[in-house]
Steps between C-alpha positions, in 0.01 A plus 500: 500500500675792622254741318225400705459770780276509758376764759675385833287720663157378363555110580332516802208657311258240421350721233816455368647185567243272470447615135836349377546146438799257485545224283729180479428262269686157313458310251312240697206675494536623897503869637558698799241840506457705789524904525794645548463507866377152552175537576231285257253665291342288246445128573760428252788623713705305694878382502463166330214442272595183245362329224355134586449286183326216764242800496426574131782732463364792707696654769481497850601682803680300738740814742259806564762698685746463768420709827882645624533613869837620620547474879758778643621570823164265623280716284271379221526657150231329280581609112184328338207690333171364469109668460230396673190646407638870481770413745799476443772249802735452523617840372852438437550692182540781745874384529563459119724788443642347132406307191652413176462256250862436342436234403272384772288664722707578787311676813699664823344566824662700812424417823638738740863470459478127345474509058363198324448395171275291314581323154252285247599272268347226264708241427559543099499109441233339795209585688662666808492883666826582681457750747868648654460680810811763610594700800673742341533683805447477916669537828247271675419150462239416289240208431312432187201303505291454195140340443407302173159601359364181312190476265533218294248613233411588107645863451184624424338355782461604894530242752389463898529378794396076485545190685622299156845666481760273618706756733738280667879581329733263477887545613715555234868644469517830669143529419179359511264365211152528449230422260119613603302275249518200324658464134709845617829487490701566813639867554858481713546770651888486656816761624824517388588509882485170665419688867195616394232337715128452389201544749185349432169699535254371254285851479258630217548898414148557458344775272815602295318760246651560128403868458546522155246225503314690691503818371388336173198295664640200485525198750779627693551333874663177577685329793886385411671169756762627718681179606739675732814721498882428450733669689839612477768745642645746227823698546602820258671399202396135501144409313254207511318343198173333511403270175098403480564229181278219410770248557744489788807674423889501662463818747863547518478578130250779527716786588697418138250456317297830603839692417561283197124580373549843582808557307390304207174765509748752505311892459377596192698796285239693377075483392581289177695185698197566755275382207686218423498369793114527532519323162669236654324506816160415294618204349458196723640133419311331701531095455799665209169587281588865429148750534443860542316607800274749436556715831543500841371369773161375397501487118573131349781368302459371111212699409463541143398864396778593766769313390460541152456909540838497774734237335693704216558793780611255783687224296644691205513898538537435914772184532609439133439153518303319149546165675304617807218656243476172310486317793217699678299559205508060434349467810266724495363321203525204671297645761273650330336327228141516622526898503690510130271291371178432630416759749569777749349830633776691357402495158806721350752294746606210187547754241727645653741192438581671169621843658712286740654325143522863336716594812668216493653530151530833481745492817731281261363176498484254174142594399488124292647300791205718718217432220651147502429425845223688567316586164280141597366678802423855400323404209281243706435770713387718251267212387345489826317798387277413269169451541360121708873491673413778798244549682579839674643667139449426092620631211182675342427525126723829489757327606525684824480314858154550722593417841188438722397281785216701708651598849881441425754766440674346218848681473746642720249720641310257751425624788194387715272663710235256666550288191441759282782601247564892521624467136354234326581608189305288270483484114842616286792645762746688311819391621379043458434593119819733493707174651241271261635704180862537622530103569329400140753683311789428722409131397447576169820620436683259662299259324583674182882476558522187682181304454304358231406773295243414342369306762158481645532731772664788296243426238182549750698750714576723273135544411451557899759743523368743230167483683618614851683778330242610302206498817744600778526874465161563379344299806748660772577889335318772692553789283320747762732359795816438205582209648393120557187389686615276773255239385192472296175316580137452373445851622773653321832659570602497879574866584767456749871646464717229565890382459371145315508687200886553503542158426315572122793723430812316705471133325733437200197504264267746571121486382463873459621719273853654547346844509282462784781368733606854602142601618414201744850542643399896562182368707702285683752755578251750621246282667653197645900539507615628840862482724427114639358346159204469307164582663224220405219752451484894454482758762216633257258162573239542780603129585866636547672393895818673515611286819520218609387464858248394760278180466516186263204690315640869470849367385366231276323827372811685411683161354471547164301802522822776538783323683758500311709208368868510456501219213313719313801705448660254227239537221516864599880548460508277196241690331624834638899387332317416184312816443702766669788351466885623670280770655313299714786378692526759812126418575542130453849573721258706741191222504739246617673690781208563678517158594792495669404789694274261671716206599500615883113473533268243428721211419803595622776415187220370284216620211143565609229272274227870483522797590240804611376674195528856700817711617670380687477144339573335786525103466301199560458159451781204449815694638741322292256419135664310192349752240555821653850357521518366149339791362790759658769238369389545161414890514909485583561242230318736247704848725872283396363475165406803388797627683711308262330595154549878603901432487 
């Protein structure tokens, strides 16, 4: 990624550095996440982190960090970075004079007259880090030891100090094995040079602090294992390779394979092939059952609001690739019947089966072989609405959907604060009866054309249909505001200015009248649109949080209460294309650039999940986030398109 630059100067900046994440992840479900310079911020970084199906399927951090120390002329050099407290030792970022990530994070320390250089790399196809140390340069002998850190725990967990870990190794092949608890695997932990020599010390690092953790008033300290420390002599121009892998692999292979991995990587060529690989990168096959994850390092794998809102971006406008689409989106069904069907907290989540169909044929594919295959589901789905089936939503008389369970935020919208939703949202939300109109005609039509016309489920559907479109604009128009309330309730029309509405004008089939399109897309441009997305609630509202920062409380606070989201940026670019047409282009050109203006911070290569709702915008959350990806894939889709019907 040769367009990533960094400031050479600033890398021994914390301010700076720690800020900036790297990322390696496979389709295994493991990751490597650390800063750019190594030292560990959140309790989800470390170097090999790996998902454990003996476990539930959740992932768990096995290598924390190695701990380098170069030995020159009889002098000790330690290169490792840790905080403790508000101290921060061993402070050896003060030797980092280089990083780049092209295409893997590749950090270079000088040492007096002795340059060294530091490589990561997840192995594409197993769960196993490759580290390659270099001496690129020195006119004295030089030693490197290095120090495994070892937790052994749930990623979201902390661990400490106790007498039930199991810290005796065992000897293997230019390495030594170890597993710290029962039903773990093993981690091997081995050199590609066979004179590297292992010595034993059995110590607990005590009081490692996360300050990002910290910062946001979170359980932050733990204690890591440190077995010992290999050691091995290093001479310019020759390099050493370290593999931490769940299984016990040939060490005279390693060298190879790092170079091979790294070659196959190869840089990317510009900010579009830098999306598609994030595309990529967010698809696991894990056990070969294909699933989107929904960001990284904490957020889980198959969820279904995520992957039905990121799979036409990722799958189709990001890799090109039907078979992959099909492939996810059958086992997400599969997955998720209880949510499609029955239940789940996300009331809008199943409808949105029907926009992932829409997409689906309208980027070329058979729409009767599609209604074929899944017509079955999306009309169950839609069935699931009426009234007895749900508890948490119903369709009322009107034919609209009240979604209520007292206490739970039931949409997209759900954050928490003491157990208390900060947008609960109950009654009618615009965008579930938007998607609840949009996925009853979709069906209908496809019923009409491919179906039994004058089935049953046209016959009572059709009656259905007429009534959502004849109560949805009269519940949700506010003719003083001229544009949607966000939701209505027994109290009336909810006041608040937010981007849920878009979604009334962006589906195929739109309850509101053509007319009025124009005027909620002018609210939305001046209230909520800025350079980094959507914003989730006017600047204007007195509950308005324009960053994101500080404690659990004051960010959950700003949430969905001004950040912005990137995904938001689809409905607004489709609707934007519709409306404004060709002119809209440079802005929608504009909107996505600013994006790539911000691969060097944050997550370095990779698409924040939120962003702050004030200049600057600086990001937050997931560093690498399947929608915010998705979403930019198909603002370019929509870019190429429009592009075209100009010639």
């Amino acid at each position: 990624m040769a367009f990533l630059k960094f400031n050479k100067s600033e890398l021994v900046n914390l301010s700076y550095s720690l800020k900036r994440e790297v990322l390696g992840s496979n389709k295994t479900g493991a990751y490597c996440n650390t800063s750019i310079i190594g030292c560990n911020t959140r309790r989800y970084h470390g170097l090999l982190a790996v998902t454990l199906d003996r476990f539930g399927g959740d992932r768990f951090l096995l290598l924390s960090a190695l701990d380098e120390t170069l030995i020159i002329g009889g002098k000790r050099f330690n290169l490792g970075i840790h905080c403790y407290g508000d101290i921060y030792e061993p402070r050896g970022h003060k030797y980092i004079v280089d990083f780049e990530a092209n295409p893997v994070p590749r950090i270079t320390f000088k040492v007096g007259e002795a340059v060294f250089r530091k490589s990561l790399l997840l192995a594409s196809d197993k769960d196993q880090v490759l580290i390659k140390y270099e001496l690129l340069e020195s006119s004295l002998p030089v030693v490197l030891q290095f120090s495994p850190f070892l937790a052994f725990r749930n990623v979201h967990a902390l661990t400490h100090q106790n007498a039930d870990a199991q810290t005796d190794g065992t000897e293997i092949k230019n390495g030594m094995a170890y597993r710290l608890y029962p039903n773990f695997p093993s981690l091997n932990i081995q050199v590609s040079d066979s004179k590297a020599k292992f010595t034993k010390t059995n110590s607990w690092n005590l009081g490692i602090t996360y300050s990002d953790e910290y910062r946001r008033g979170f359980d932050c300290r733990e204690d890591l294992f440190v077995p010992g420390y290999f050691e091995l002599r290093l001479s310019p121009g020759r390099s050493a390779v370290v593999s931490a892998s769940l299984s016990e692999e040939d060490p005279a292979e390693f060298v190879k394979k790092f170079n091979s991995g790294l070659k196959k990587k190869g840089s990317a060529a510009d900010y579009r092939d830098q999306l598609r690989r994030c595309a990529n990168r967010l698809i696991i096959d894990h056990n070969n059952r294909k699933k989107i994850n929904a960001g990284f390092s904490w957020m889980y794998t198959g969820l279904l609001r995520e992957t039905l809102q990121a799979l036409p971006g990722l799958a189709l406008y990001g890799l090109d690739d039907p078979a992959q689409f099909e492939e996810i989106l059958d086992n997400l069904i599969t997955d998720e019947q209880e949510r499609l069907f029955r239940r789940t907290t996300q009331v809008e989540a199943p409808l949105r089966l029907a926009l992932v169909l829409q997409k689906y044929i309208d980027y070329g594919a058979d729409e009767e072989k599609v209604w074929k295959k899944y017509g079955t589901t999306l009309k169950g789905v839609i069935e699931s609405y009426l009234p007895g089936e749900r508890r948490e939503v119903s369709m009322h008389p009107n034919g609209l959907l009240w979604a209520q369970m007292d206490g739970v935020a039931l949409s997209w919208m759900n954050a928490y604060i003491d157990g208390r939703a900060v947008t609960e949202r109950a009654g009618y939300q615009v965008e579930t009866n938007a998607f609840w109109y949009n996925a009853i005609c979709f069906a209908l039509e496809m019923e009409g054309k491919y179906g039994t016309r004058n089935g049953q489920f046209v016959k009572k559907w059709e009656e259905i249909r007429g009534l959502v479109r004849m109560n949805y604009q009269k519940t949700f128009w506010n003719a003083s505001h001229s544009c949607l309330a966000d939701y209505v309730d027994n109290n009336g029309q909810n006041q608040d200015i937010r981007p849920n509405q878009l979604y009334s004008i962006s589906v195929k089939y739109s309850p509101v009248d053509e007319e009025l399109a124009p005027l909620i897309l002018r609210v939305v441009d001046n209230e909520l649109v800025t350079s980094r997305g959507i914003r989730t609630l006017s600047p204007r509202d007195i509950k308005y949080k324009g960053v994101y920062e500080g404690t659990q409380l004051e960010r959950d606070l700003a949430y969905h209460q001004g950040c912005t989201r990137p995904f938001l940026l689809e409905p607004y670019t489709e609707v934007s294309f519709r409306i404004k047409g060709q002119s809209f282009w440079k802005k929608a050109e504009w909107l996505a650039e600013g994006f790539y203006e911000d691969l060097n911070k944050h997550g370095v290569g990779a698409f924040s999940e939120l962003y702050d709702g004030d200049p600057p915008h600086e990001p937050h959350g997931a560093i690498s986030s399947a929608l915010s990806t998705a979403a930019l894939l198909s603002v370019e889709y929509m870019l190429d398109k429009y592009k075209e019907d100009k010639k």
